[in-house]
PAFIMAR-816388 format. One line per field, with one value per residue (C-alpha): y, z, x. Coordinates in pm, 1 decimal, always signed. Layout:
% PAFIMAR-816388
y c(Y; ...);
z c(Z; ...);
x c(X; ...);
This chain:
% PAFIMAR-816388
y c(+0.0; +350.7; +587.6; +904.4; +1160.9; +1462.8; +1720.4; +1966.8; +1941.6; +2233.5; +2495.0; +2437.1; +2508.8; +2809.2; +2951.2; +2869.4; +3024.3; +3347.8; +3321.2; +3306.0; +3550.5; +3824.0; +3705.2; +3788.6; +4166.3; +4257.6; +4119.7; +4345.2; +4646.6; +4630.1; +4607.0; +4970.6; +5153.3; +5506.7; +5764.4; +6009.9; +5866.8; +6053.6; +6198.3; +6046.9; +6222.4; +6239.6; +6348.9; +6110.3; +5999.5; +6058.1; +5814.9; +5869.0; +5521.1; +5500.1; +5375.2; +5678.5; +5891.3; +5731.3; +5516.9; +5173.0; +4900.8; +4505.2; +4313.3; +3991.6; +3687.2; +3644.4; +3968.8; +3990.9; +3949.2; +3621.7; +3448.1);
z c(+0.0; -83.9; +158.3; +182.4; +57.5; +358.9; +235.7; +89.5; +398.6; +584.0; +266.7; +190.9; +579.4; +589.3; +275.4; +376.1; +695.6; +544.6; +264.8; +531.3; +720.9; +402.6; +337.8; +708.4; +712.1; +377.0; +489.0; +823.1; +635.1; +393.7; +676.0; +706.2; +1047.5; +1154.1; +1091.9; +1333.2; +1606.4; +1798.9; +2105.0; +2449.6; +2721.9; +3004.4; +3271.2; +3574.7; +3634.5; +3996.2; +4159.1; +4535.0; +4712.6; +5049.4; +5233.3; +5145.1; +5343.2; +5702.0; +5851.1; +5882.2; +6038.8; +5955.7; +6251.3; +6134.3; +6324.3; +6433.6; +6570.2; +6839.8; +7176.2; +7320.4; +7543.8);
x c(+0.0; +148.6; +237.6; +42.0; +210.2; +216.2; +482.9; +259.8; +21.2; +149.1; +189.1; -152.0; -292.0; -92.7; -196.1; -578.7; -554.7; -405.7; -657.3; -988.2; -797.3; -804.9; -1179.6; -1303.1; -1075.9; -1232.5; -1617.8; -1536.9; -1421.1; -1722.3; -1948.1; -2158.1; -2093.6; -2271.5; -2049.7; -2188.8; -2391.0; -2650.8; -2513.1; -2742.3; -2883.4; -2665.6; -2851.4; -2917.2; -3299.3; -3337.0; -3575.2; -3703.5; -3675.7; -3828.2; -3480.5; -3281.8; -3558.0; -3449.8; -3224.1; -3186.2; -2971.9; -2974.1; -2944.4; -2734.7; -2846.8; -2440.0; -2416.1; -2705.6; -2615.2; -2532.1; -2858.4);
């Protein structure tokens, strides 16, 4: 049985690996971006919680006093 013939393996790996790698960076630099996006609101939406109106304190079940 003949041996399989491997010495042009590698070359042609290479050179399809550089070849996908050319397809994908011209498919990316085709691809349409905005040119001038819309600036965004930057003012903060203030929202009135109950808890910031008073004070409060969690009592953790370790840290009550010993019975």
């Amino acid at each position: 049985m003949p041996q399989l013939n491997t010495s042009t393996w590698f070359i042609t790996i290479i050179s399809m690996f550089f070849a996908l790698f050319i397809l994908f960076q011209i498919k990316i630099s085709n691809h349409p971006f905005p040119s001038n996006p819309s600036p965004k609101d930057d003012t903060l939406t203030q929202y009135n919680t109950p808890w910031e109106s008073k004070w409060t304190k969690i009592y953790l079940p370790l840290s009550l006093p010993l019975q």
